[in-house]
N, C-alpha and C positions, 0 to 999 in steps of 0.2 A: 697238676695234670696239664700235658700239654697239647691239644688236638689238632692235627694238620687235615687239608681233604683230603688226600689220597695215602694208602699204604706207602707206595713208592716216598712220597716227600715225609712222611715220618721216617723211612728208613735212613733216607739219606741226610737227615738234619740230625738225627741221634747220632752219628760220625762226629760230624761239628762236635756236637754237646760233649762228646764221650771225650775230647782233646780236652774242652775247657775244665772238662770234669776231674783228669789227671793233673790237671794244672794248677788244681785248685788243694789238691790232696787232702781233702776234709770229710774223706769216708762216706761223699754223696753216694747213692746208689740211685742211679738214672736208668731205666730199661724201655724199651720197644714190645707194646702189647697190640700185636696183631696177628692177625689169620697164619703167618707162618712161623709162631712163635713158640717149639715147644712145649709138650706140656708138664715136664718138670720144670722147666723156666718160668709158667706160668704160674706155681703153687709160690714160685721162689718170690717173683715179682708181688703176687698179691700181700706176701709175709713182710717183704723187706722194701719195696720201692719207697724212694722218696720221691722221684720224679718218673711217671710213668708216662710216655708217647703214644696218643694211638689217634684214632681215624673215627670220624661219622659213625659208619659202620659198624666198627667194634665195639663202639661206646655203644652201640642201639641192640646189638646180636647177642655180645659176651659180656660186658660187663655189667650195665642196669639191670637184666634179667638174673643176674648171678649175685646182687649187691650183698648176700647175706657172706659171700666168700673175700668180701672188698670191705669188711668193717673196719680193720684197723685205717685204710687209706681215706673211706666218707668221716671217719670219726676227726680225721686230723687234717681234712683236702682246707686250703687253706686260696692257692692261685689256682683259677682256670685261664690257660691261656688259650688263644684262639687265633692262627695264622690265617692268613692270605683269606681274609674277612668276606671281602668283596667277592668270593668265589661261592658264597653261599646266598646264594638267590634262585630266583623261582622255585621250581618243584623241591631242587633239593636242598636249598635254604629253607622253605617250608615244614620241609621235615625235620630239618636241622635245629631248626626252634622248639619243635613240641620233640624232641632227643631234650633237650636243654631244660626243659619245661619239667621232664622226669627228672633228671640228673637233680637241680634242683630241689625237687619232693625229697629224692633220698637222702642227699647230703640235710633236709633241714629234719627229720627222722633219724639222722646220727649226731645230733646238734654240732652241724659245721656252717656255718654263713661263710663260704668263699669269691672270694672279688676277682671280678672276671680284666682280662687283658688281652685287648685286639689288637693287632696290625692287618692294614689293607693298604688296595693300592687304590689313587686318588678315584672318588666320585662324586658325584652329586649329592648326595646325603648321605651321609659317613655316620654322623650323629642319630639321624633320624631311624637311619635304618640298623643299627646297633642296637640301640634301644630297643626295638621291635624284634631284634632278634633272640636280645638274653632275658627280652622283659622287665626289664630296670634302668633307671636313669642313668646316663652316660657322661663322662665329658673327656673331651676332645683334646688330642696333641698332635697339632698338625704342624710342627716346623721340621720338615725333613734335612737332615744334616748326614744322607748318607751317600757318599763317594760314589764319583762314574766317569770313567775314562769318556773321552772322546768318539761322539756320534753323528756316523752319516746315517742321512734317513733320504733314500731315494724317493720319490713318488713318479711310480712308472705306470703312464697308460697308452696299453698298447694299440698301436697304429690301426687310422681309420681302414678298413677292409673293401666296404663299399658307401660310399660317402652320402649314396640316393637314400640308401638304407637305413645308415648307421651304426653298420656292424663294423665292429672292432674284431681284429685277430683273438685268439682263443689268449686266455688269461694263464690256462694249465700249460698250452703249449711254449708260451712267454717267459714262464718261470723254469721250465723245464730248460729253457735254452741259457737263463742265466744261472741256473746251479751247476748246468753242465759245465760251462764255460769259468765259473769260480774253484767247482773241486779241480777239473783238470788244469788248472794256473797252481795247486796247492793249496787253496784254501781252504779248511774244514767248516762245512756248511750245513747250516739246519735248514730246512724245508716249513714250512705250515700250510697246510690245505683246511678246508672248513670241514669237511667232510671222511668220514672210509672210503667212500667211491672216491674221490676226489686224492687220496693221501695212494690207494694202490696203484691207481690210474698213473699218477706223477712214479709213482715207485717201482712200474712196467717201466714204463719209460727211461727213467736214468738208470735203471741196472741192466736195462740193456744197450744203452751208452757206455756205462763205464761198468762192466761185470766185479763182480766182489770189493765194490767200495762204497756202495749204498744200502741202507738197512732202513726200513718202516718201523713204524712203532706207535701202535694206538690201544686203548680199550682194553679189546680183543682179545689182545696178545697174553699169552703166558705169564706169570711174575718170573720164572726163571728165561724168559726169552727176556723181558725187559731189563733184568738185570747186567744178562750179558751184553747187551745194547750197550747202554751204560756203561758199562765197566771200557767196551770197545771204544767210545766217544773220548771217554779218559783219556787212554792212552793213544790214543792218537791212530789206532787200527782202520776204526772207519770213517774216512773222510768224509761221509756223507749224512742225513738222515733225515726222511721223509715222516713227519707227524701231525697226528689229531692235535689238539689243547691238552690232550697228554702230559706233552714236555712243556707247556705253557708256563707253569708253577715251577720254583727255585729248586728244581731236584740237578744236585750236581753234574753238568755232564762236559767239566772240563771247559777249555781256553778256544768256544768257538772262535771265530771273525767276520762270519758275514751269515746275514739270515734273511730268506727269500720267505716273503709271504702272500703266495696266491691268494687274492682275494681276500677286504676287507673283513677282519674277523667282526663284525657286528658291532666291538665296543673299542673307545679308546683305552679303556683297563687293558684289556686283552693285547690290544695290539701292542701297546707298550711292553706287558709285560714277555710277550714271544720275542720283539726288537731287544728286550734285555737278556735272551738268553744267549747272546752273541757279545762276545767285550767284557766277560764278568772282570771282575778284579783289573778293574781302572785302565784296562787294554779298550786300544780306537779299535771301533768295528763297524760296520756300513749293513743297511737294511734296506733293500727294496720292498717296497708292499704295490706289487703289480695289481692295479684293479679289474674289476672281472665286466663288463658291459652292463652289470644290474643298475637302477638308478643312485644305493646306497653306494656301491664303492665309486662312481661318478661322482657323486657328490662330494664326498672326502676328496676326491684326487681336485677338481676345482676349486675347492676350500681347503686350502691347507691349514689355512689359521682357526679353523673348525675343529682342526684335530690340535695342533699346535699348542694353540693359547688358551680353550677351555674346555669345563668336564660337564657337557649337559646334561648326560645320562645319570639315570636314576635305579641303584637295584631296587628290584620289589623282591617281596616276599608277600603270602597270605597263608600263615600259618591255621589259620581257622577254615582253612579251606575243608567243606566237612568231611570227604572223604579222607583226607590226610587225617585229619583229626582224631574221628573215630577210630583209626588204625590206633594212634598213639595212645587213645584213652583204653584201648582194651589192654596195650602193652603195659600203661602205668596200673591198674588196675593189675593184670598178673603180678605185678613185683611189688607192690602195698595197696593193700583195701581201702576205698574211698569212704569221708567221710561226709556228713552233713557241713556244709558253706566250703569243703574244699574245693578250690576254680584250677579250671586248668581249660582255659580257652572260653568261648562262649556257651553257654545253653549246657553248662556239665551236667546238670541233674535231668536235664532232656534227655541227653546222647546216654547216661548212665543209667535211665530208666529203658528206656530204647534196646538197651545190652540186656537188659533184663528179660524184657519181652521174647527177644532170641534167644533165650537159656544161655546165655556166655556169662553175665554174671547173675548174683544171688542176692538179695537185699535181706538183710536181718538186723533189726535194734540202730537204724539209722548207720546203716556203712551196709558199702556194695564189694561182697567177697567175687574172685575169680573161682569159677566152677567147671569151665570149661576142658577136654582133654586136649586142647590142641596146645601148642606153645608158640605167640601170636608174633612175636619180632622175628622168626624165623622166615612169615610168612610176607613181610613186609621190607620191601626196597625203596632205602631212601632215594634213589635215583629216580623214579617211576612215579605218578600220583596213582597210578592203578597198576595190579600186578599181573600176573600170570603172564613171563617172559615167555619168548620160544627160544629153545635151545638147537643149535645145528650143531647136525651129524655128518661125519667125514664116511664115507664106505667106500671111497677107493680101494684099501685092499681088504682083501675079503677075510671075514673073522677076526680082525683089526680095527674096529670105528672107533673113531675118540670123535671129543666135544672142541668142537671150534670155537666157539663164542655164542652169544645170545642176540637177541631181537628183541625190543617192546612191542607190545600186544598188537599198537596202532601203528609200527612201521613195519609190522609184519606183510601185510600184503604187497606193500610197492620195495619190498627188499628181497624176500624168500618166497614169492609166488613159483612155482610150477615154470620150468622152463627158466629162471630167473640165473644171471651171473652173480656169482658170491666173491668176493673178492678178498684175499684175507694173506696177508706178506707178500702182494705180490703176484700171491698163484691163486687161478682162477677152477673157481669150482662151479657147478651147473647145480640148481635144485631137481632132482629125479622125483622127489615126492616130499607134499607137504602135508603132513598130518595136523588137520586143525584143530582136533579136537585132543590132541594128547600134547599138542604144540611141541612140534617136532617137526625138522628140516630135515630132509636126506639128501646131502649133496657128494658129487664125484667131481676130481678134478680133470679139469677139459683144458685143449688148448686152443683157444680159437681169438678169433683178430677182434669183439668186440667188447661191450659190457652194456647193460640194460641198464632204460630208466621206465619206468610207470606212472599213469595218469590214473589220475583220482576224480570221481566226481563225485560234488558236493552237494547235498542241499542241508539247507540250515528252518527252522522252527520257533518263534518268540515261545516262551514258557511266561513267564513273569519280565515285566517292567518295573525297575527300582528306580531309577532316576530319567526326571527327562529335562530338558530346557529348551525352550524356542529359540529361535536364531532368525527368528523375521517369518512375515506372512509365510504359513503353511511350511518353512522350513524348521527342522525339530533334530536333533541329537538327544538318542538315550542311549542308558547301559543297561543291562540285564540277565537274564540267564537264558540260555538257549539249548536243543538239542539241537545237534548235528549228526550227521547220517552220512558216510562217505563209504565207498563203493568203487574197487581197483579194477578200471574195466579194460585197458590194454597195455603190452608194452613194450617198447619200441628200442630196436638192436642198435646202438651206438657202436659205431666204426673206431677205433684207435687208429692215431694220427690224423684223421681228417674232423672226426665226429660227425660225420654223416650220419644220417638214418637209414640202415642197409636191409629192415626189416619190421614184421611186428609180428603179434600175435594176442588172442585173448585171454584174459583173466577170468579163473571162474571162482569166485571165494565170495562166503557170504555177507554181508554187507555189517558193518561196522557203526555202532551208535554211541555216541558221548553228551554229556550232559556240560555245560560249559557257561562261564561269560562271556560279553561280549558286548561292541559299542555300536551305534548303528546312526548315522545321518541320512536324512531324507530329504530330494529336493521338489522345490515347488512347482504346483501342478502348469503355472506358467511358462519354464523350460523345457517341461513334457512334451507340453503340446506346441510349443514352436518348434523344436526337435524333431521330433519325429519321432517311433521308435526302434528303426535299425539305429539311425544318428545317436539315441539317447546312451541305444546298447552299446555302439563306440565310446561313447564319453564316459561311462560306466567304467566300464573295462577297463582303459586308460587313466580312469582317475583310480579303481581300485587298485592296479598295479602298484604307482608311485607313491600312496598313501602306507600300504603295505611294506614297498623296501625301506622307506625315510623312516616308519615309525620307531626303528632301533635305533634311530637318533637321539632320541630321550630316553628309552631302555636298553636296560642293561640285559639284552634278549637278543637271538639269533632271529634275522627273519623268519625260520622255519617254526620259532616259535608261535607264529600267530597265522591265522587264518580267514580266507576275506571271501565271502560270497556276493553279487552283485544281483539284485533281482528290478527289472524295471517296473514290476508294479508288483509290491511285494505284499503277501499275503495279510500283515497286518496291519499295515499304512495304507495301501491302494496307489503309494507311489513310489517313483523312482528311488531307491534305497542300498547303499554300501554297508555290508557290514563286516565288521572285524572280530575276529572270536580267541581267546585261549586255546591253546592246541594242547590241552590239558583238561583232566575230567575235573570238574567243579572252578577251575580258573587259580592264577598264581598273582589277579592284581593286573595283567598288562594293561587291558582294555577297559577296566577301571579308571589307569593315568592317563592314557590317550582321550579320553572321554572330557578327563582336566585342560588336555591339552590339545584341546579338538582345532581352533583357531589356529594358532600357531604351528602346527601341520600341515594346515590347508595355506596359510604364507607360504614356507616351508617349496610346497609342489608347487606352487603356482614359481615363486622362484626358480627353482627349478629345471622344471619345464622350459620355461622361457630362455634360459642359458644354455640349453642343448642345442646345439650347434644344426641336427638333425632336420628335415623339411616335413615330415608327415608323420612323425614317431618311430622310435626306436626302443631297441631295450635298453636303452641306456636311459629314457625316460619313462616313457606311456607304456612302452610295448612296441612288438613289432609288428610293421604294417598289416602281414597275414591276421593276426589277432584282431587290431583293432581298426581295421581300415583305412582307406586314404585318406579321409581327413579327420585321421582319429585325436592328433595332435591338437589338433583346433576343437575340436567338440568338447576334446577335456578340460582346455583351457576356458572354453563358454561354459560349461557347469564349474569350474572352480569359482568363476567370476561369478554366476549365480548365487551359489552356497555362501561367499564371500561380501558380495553389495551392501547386505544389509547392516553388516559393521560399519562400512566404510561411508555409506552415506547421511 
């Protein structure tokens, strides 16, 4: 069994395999099992595969819940192979474990013990986190001996704008003016934006530069639009192509030469592996990665030998995350009945008795049967720790609505609120009406010169304290669990071309609660009160910011991954207190390793800090001055040195 992440890169590797497989003329029979796989190919594959290709996804939806139709292949599955490794962390490496944690139960129920085999791209714990992911000891083959033409690696940061400030020119409009200026020389170029808003936005922009030679491609999209993508890139049709982390992963798409990366993708995995998709097969190719004014891509474009020379980052996963869990133990429970000392994560006969109590399962004679009528992996998205997507609706022409794409539960208000731009190939759709309660979008497409972004406000809640450690009189770092409570209260009309703010308007949707970890340091009552606390709240600010974008320094995580509220005298301390949360229901681990890694973070900003060129803060470090005040710069820098003293003296 061979599993890649996505559809798309199983389709495209089973090409490869299917040469080798001619090649070989030894009667293999190799197939492709996924969502658009016939289903007389399917009866044929389950009878006759030897090697069968598929995704996360199919292995969680079609095959484990179907194993009594896969007897011949669990009775003989001998290799599990597992590509682009490092691509399975947080939420949906989490989930990805307890899929694996089934697959396992069934293959040892068909008497098969198969040995599993990874490849990834370089991290921090390769070993550690392998293990953690198949749940089995591992060992390591790290001498890489695989070929690669010749690499320029630009690092562009763009020109100071206003130097009081420290605003740099826009990072989308920078990259926008070097893809321009590569397709129209001839060069076939890929694009990388962090974002959908961010990949349409660039993707307005240069097709209306260069009309029918640039195409989008993320998520969203169709598998028959991304095909033809694809196939267009091949052959050489579309000189251009603006994407998510989409095309991040080895899915063929022909003899780029040059690939422009708006803003640091979060990891040096990633970044690497998008600068590879340019130069395949031993051809020179050149990558700019234009950074964006945040503190994280400053930091990379100042340290090059940061990105260069080593891999600090770490993926996490936290498969025992309960939520996740219980989803998996009701699935593994539907497709074999548990027994007395069978484990499958922590606290099984807790979570097993728990299902019982809700009538989903049935306990008889020591083993807990499925009694439930629903069918449980149907209802569960390994992408998500929690479910219930929203789906958007197209109603531009009338008696014709199709499905656009989806939305998670928690990016539903600052994406598909009411009045909201939808941005989706380019063309722009308005939300006319958002049904909350059937999670439904109804959008029409509009032409108009802007695109929306939305403010959220936070407040966050201690529940339980798990770990604490002092760090000097009155100053404390714990981790813990928390609720959070966030709340879309307006949203403000972003200008194309300039990015002004040419508008706004209110959000009216009901407030939003998540259950969470999260790390939290507190400083002492000494800084408080020589501060002051408008000064403290600058310093606050400022140090939340910087702490916030550096921490994907060490994880293997998107800043948006994490979430930071600042309270100066905070409900359970009574003092000045940062804290950092999972942006995930029940936590994936981040703020767990920051917790480990609390010290060398706060080096980390204070360095920093001090190397930004800027006079009173900028976003390129603390924040900007409107935020955090005129001498928000220095406030932050006196609480880091606060926080910090009591190491050092």
């Amino acid at each position: 069994m061979y599993i890649f992440p996505t559809k798309a890169l199983a389709y495209d590797q089973m090409k490869e395999l299917n040469t080798m497989i001619e090649a070989l003329d030894r009667g293999i029979k190799g197939y492709t099992y996924d969502g658009d796989t016939p289903p007389a190919a399917r009866q044929m594959i389950r009878r006759a595969g030897h090697l069968v290709v598929t995704n996360p996804d199919m292995l969680h939806q079609a095959v484990l819940p179907h194993h009594t139709k896969w007897v011949k292949l669990f009775e003989n599955l001998r290799c599990i192979v597992i590509d682009e490794l490092h691509a399975y962390r947080g939420v949906f490496g989490s989930h990805f474990a307890n899929v694996l944690r089934r697959l396992k139960r069934i293959c040892r129920h068909y008497g098969s013990d198969p040995q599993f085999i990874m490849s990834s791209a370089t991290i921090a714990n390769p070993l550690e986190f392998a293990e953690k992911l198949v749940g089995e000891p591992v060992r390591i083959v790290d001498n890489n001996g695989a070929p690669s033409g010749e690499k320029h690696f630009v690092f562009f940061n763009p020109p100071v704008a206003n130097p009081a400030l420290g605003i740099r020119r826009s990072s989308l409009l920078e990259a926008k003016t070097l893809a321009e200026e590569l397709i129209q020389n001839g060069v076939q170029t890929i694009v990388f934006a962090r974002s959908r808003v961010r990949v349409e936005v660039l993707l307005t922009y240069l097709q209306r530069a260069l009309p029918g030679k640039v195409r989008g491609y993320r998520g969203g999209y169709l598998p028959i639009q991304r095909r033809k993508i694809e196939e267009g890139l091949r052959k050489g049709e579309i000189r251009g192509v603006v994407s998510t982390n989409a095309l991040e992963l080895g899915i063929d798409i022909g003899e780029l030469e040059a690939c422009v990366i708006c803003g640091y993708p979060g990891t040096i995995a990633s970044t690497w592996q998008q600068a590879g998709r340019a130069g395949r097969r031993q051809r020179a190719s050149v990558t700019f990665l234009v950074a964006s004014s945040n503190p994280l891509d400053q930091y990379v474009i100042e340290h090059p030998e940061y990105f260069l020379k080593r891999t600090p980052e770490h993926a996490l996963i936290q498969p025992d995350n309960l939520v996740i869990l219980v989803n998996h133990i009701k699935c593994a429970a539907y497709e074999l009945p548990f027994e007395e000392g069978d484990e499958f994560g922590v606290a099984t006969e807790e979570v097993l008795d728990f299902l019982v109590e809700e009538r989903i399962l049935h306990r008889s004679g020591g083993r807990w049967y499925w009694m439930d009528q629903s069918f449980p992996a149907k209802e569960i998205s390994l992408r998500s720790a929690a479910q219930e997507n929203f789906v958007i609706i197209d109603i531009s022409e009338t008696g014709h609505h199709r499905v656009l794409g989806e939305v998670d539960r928690f990016s539903a208000p600052t994406l598909i609120h009411e009045e909201a731009i939808y941005l989706h190939e380019g063309i722009q759709y308005q939300v006319e009406k958002l049904d909350y309660e059937e999670k439904k979008a109804f959008v029409r497409k509009v032409d108009v010169d802007y695109y929306t972004d939305a403010n959220l406000a936070v407040q966050l809640r201690v529940l339980e304290m798990e770990r604490t450690e002092m760090d000097g009189p009155n100053r404390e770092r714990t981790m813990g669990e928390v609720t959070v409570n966030a709340l879309a209260t307006l949203f403000k009309k972003i200008k194309f071309g300039t990015h002004e703010n040419i508008g706004s308007g209110p959000i009216h949707l009901p407030e939003e609660e998540m259950h969470t970890t999260a790390y939290w340091m507190t400083a002492g009552e000494e800084i408080a009160s020589r501060l002051g606390r408008e000064d403290l709240q600058s310093g606050l600010v400022g140090l939340s910011n910087v702490l916030s974008q550096l921490a994907p320094l060490y994880l293997m995580c998107d800043p948006r991954d994490l979430g930071v509220v600042t309270q100066v005298k905070a409900t359970l301390t009574g003092k000045p207190t940062i804290f950092l949360y999972d942006k995930y229901p029940g936590g994936v681990g981040l703020s767990e390793k920051l917790f480990e890694l609390h010290r060398e973070l706060l080096h980390t900003s204070r360095e920093h800090i001090h190397r930004c060129p800027c006079e009173e803060g900028c976003p390129s470090c603390t924040g900007p001055e409107e935020e955090i005040g005129r001498k928000g710069k220095a406030l932050t820098l006196t609480l880091l040195n606060s926080l910090l003293e009591e190491w050092e003296s």
